[in-house]
N, C-alpha and C positions, 0 to 999 in steps of 0.2 A: 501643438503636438503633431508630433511624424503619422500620417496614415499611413499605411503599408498597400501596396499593388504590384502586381507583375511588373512594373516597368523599372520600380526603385527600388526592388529587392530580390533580386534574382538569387541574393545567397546571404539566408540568412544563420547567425550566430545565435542558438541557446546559449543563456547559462543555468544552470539547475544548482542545487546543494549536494550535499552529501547521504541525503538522509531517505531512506526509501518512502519513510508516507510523503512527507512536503513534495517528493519529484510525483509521487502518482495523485496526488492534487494538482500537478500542470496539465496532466495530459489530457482533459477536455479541452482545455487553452492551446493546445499543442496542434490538438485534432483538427480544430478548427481553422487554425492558421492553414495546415497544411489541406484542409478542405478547400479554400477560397484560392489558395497560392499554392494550386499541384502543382506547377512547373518548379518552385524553389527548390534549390540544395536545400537542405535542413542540416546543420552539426550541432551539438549538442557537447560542450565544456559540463562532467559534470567532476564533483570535488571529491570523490571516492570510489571506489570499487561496485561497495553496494548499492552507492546510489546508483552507478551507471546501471545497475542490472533491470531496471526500471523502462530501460529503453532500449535493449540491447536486442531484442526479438523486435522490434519495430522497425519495420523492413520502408520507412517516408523516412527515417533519418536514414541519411548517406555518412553521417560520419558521428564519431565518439571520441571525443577527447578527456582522459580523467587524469584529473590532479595536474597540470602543466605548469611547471615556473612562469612567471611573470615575462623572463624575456619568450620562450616559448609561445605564452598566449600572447604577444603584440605578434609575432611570427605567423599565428593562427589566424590573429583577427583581420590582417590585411589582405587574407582571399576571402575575405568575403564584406557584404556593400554595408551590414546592417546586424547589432545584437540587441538581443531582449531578454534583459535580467527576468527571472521567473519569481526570484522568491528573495524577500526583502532579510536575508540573513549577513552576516558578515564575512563568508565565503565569497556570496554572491556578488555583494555590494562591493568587495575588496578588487574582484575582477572586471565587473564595469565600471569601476573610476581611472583602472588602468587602460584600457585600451583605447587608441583614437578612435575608432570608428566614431559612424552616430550609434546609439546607444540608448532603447527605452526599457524604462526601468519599470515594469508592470505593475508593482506596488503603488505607483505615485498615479497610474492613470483612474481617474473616477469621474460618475456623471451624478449629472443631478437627483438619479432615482435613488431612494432607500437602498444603501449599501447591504449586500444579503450577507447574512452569518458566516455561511460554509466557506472554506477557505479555497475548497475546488470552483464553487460558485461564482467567488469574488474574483478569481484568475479566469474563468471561462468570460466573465463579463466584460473584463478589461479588454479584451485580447478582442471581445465584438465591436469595444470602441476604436481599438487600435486599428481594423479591418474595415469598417462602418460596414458592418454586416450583419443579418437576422441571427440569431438564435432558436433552433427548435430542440422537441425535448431528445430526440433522438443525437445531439449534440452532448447530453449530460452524461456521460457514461465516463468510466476508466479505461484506458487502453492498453494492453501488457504484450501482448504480440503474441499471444497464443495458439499453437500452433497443433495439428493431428498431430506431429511427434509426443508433441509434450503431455497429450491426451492417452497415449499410447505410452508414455512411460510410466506416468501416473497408476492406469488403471494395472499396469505390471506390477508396481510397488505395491498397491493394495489388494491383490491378486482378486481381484473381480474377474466375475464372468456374469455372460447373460442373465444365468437360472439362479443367480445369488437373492435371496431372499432376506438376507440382514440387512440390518439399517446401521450406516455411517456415519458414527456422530463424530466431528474433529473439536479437538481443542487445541487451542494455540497457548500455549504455558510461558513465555516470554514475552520481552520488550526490546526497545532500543538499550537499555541499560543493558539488560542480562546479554544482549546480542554484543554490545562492547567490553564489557567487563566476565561473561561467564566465563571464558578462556583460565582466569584470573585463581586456581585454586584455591591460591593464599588470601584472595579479598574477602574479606567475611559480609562486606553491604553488598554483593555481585547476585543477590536475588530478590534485594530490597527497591522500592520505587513506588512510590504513590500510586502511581496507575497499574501496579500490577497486583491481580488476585494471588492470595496465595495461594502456593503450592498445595498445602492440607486442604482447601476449599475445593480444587479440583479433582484431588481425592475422594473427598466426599462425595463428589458431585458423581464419580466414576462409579462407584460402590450404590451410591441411588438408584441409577439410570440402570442399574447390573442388576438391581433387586426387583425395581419395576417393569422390566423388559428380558424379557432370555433372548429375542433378536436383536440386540444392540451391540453392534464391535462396534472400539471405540479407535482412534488416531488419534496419534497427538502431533504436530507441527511442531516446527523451530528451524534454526542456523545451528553449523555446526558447536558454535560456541555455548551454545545451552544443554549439551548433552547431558551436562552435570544433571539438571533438571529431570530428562527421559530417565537417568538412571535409578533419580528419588522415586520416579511416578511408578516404575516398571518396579519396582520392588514391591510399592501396595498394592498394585494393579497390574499380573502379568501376563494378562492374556489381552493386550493391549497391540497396535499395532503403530510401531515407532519409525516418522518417517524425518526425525528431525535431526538434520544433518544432510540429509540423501537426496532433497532436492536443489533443483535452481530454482527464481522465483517463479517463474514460469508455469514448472511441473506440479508447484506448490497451488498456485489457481486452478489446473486442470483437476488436481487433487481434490480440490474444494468444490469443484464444480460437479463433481460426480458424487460427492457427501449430502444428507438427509439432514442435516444440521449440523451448524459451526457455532465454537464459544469460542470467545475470544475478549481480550480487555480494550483499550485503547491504543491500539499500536499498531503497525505497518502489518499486520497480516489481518485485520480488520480492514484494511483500504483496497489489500489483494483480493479479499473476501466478495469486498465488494463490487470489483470488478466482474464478477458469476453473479447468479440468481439463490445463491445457496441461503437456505433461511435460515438465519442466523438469532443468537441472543448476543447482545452486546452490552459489557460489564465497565460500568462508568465510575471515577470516582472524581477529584479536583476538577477532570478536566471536562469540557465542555460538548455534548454529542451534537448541539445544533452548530456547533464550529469543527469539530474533528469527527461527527460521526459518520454512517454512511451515507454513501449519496453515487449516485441517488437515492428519495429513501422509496422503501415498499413496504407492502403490509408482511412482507412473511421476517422482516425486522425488527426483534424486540429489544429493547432499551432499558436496564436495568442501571440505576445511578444511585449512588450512598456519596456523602460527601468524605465518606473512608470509605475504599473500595472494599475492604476486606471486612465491613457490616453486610456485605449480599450476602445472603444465606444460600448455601449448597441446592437444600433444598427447594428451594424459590425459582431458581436458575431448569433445577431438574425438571421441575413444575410446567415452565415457557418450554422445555425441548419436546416435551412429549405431546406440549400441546401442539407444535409445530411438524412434529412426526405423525400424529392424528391425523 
């Protein structure tokens, strides 16, 4: 297999997916290329909009290319020496079979140690084989390019000031489902999805946290395609502050980072989430937290899993935020 060095990759080719958590599970793998090999171009193919937004504040890539034809990407790949599939999907795989370059496909590189769970883990590690370089733990983090503006828009949206004395709880009410299909008025499944809590549990959860606390304002996150959602929530709950639609992903982490606790399910704003320090509860069902949850982990992370996501009790949930607001 290809080692990478200054000498035989002066410009290297990402490929990422389309999907905002899989791309921000590269970017310890990302970081670290770009720690060892600061001299490299970095560009970054990624297969969507939203995925690009994952890397788009991240001032080591020089370049962004989303969605490109097949002649295009051969056009793209011969400036540069060298690509590196990120994610073993069929996006991904579809564009490095096309392109001459050389081409490592990070899914296929593995050593002889116990393969670790985490999906960020398993790309952070490959990518120290690919470099033959250390790993320390200040390598394991997410990286979103977050910037003072974004912290400054943020704390405008949720009209903070210094002497504010409430406490910030966010919840994130969608998925990748509801993010592609909310749009969708006429689909009647566009709020259904195994990993996602419902609707009426967040409510509940709203109305707990409102009964046990008088200093508790709540947020709730999303894209704009889940507005549907804000509109159900803000009808049982209206003294609520609704930022979903209004951010970039960006302003949505600074957002988080300045919150006293986040709820959220399985989904791309639990990965954003986890990008900040914000202590969080996090609502598991089918899918797996020691493979998709956060990471790195900490103790002000709590891990709530039903093998149907919508057995967590409201209550249960309210229970872990307050303990974390304590």
């Amino acid at each position: 297999m290809q080692q990478l060095s200054g000498n035989n990759a002066k410009r290297i080719l990402l490929i990422a997916t389309s999907h905002v958590g899989n791309n921000i599970f590269c970017t310890p793998a990302i970081m670290l290329l770009i720690k060892h090999l600061p001299e490299a171009h970095i560009g970054v193919i990624v297969t969507s909009k939203r995925g690009a937004s994952v890397f788009s504040e991240n001032t080591a890539i020089k370049s962004i290319y989303i969605s490109p034809s097949i002649r295009k990407l051969r056009q793209i790949a011969k400036n540069y020496d060298l690509a590196i599939g990120l994610h073993a999907s069929s996006d991904v795989t579809n564009y490095c079979d096309k392109i001459t370059i050389p081409c490592i496909k990070l899914w296929d590189v593995s050593s002889s140690d116990e393969k670790a769970k985490h999906r960020a883990e398993n790309k952070l590690r490959a990518m120290q084989i690919v470099l033959n370089c250390p790993i320390t733990d200040t390598d394991r983090h997410y990286e979103l390019g977050v910037q003072q503006s974004h912290l400054d828009r943020a704390i405008k949206l949720l009209k903070k000031n210094a002497h504010d004395r409430t406490r910030i709880v966010g919840m994130h009410l969608g998925c990748g489902h509801t993010q592609v299909h909310g749009w969708k008025f006429f689909y009647r499944h566009r709020d259904h999805d195994p990993r996602l809590w419902p609707l009426e549990k967040y409510i509940e959860l709203a109305h707990f946290l409102h009964e046990a606390r008088s200093d508790i304002r709540l947020v709730i996150t999303g894209t704009f395609a889940e507005k549907f959602m804000a509109k159900k929530m803000m009808k049982s709950v209206p003294d609520i502050v609704n930022l979903i639609g209004k951010t970039s992903l960006q302003v949505m982490a600074a957002a988080i980072q300045t919150m006293d606790a986040y709820v959220t399910q399985d989904t791309g704003a639990l990965h954003v989430a986890s990008a900040t320090t914000v202590p969080m509860v996090c609502l598991f069902g089918p899918s797996d937290p020691d493979e998709t949850g956060p990471y790195p982990k900490r103790d002000n992370q709590i891990i709530l899993k039903e093998s149907v996501i919508a057995d967590i009790e409201p209550t249960d949930v309210g229970k872990e935020i307050l303990k974390l607001l304590a």
